[in-house]
C-alpha positions, -999 to +999 in steps of 0.1 A: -778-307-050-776-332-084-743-310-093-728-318-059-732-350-060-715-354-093-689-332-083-684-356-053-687-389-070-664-372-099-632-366-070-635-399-057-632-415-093-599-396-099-589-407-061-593-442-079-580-441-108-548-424-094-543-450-065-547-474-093-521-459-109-494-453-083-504-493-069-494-502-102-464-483-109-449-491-077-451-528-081-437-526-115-408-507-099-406-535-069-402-559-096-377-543-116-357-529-086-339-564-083-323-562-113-311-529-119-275-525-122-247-503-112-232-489-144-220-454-124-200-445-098-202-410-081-175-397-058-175-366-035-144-358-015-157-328+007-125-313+015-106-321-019-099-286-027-077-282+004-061-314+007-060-328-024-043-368-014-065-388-030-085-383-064-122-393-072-106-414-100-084-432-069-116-441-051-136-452-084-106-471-089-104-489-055-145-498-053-151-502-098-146-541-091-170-545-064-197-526-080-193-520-115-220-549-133-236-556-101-278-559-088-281-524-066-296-547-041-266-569-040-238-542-034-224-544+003-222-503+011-212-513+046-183-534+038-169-507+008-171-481+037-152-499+060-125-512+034-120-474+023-114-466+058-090-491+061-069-476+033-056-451+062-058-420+036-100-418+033-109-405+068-151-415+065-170-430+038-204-428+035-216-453+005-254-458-008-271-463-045-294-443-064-321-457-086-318-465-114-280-474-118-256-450-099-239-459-067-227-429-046-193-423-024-191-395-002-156-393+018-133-368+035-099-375+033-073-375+061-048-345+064-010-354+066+010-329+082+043-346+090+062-372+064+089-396+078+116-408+055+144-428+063+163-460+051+139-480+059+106-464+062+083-439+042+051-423+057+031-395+061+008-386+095-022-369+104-024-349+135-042-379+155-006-400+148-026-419+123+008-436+097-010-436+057+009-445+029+033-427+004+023-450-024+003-438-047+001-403-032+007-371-043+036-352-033+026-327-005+046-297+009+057-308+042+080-312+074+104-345+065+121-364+094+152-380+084+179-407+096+168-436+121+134-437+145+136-451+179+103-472+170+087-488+143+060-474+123+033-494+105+005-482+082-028-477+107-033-458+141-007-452+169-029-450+199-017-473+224+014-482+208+050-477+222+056-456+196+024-430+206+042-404+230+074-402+208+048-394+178+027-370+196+061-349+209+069-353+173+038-338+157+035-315+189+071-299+176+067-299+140+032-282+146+048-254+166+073-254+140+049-250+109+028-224+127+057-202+131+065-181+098+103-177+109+109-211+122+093-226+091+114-204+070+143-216+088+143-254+093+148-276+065+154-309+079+148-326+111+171-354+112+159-384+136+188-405+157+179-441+172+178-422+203+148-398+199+171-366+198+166-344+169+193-325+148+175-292+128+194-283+095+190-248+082+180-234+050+204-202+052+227-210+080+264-229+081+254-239+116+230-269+130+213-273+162+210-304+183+175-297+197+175-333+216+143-345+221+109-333+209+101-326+248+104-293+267+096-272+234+090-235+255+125-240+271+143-250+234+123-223+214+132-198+240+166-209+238+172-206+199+151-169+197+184-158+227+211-179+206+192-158+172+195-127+191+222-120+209+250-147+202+247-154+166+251-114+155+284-111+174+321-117+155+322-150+178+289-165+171+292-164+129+321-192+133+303-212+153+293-249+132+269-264+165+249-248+186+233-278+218+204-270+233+190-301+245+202-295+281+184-278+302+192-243+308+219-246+287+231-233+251+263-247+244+281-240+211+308-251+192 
């Protein structure tokens, strides 16, 4: 009975001594947490190894000024997410420290599929119709519209613009385009008039087509797999220099 006792009085002395402990090591930590510093910064881009459009070292780069040197408790994560957002090539951010000095980025980037390049404007675009920036970006393997757009194009999102359904037909053709091995092969550029119609340069052909707009795309496809087939292998289709297909029902060449 003496032995249990001891045993009993024995636990709840450790129980003490190690709430003692831990009260005291936690209000040391409260008290140094205020003054820690960031001297780290820690980027993960989820999809890098797909994408590859913006570097770690580009996103350290963009953030080092508003966190390098600082208290952890005064860095604004909220406001770095929303400013790398804003960049139009970072997708999300998510943004938060680790103790003792490290602050942590976590973003996924956003995926061009289309670049526009004319006289007056350079751009790359997502699938949403999202416009980021050439600058600073590396080069990517990719659709290029040429010549003059029938709207104007700045950095940011499309939706709701006057420029929306033109994009989306846009993407909508170059998509169909890109998932087609033969098609893909076969156009090199896609030249833009003020108009909205389209002109498709070839890679191995003397000829180009004047697809019109990026509407009615079943019809036009259809129309250049008969013009492939059955026109171009005869003695009269080799000499021909245009071939029009953006009437309907129509192939006319020249």
């Amino acid at each position: 009975m003496f032995k249990k006792i001891l045993a009993i009085l024995f636990c709840l002395a450790v129980t003490a001594v190690l709430g003692a402990y831990f009260f005291f090591v936690s209000r040391l930590e409260a008290k140094e947490v205020p003054s820690l510093t960031c001297s780290r910064i820690k980027v993960s881009i989820q999809d890098s190894l797909s994408k590859n459009f913006i570097s770690a070292a580009d996103i350290e780069r963009m953030v080092a000024d508003s966190v390098l040197g600082r208290r952890l408790s005064d860095i604004n994560t909220f406001a770095i997410e929303k400013n790398l957002t804003r960049s139009g090539v970072i997708s999300t951010a998510e943004a938060y420290t680790v103790y003792p000095d490290i602050f942590n980025i976590v973003v996924t980037q956003r995926e061009p599929v289309l670049r526009i390049k004319t006289a007056d404007s350079d751009f790359y675009c997502d699938r949403s119709g999202f416009v980021l920036p050439v600058a600073g970006a590396r080069a990517l393997d990719l659709p290029v519209v040429t010549g003059r757009l029938p709207y104007r194009l700045d950095i940011g999102p499309t939706e709701g613009t006057e420029a929306a359904q033109w994009l989306g037909d846009l993407l909508n053709f170059t998509e169909r385009v890109r998932n087609n091995a033969y098609w893909s092969d076969e156009i090199e550029q896609i030249e833009m008039a003020g108009d909205g119609n389209m002109t498709l340069y070839l890679r191995k052909r003397p000829f180009r087509i004047l697809f019109g707009s990026a509407t009615d795309l079943d019809d036009k496809f259809q129309k250049m797999s008969v013009f492939y087939k059955t026109i171009l292998p005869t003695e009269e289709g080799a000499k021909y220099k245009e071939v029009n297909i953006k009437y309907k029902n129509q192939i006319i060449c020249k």
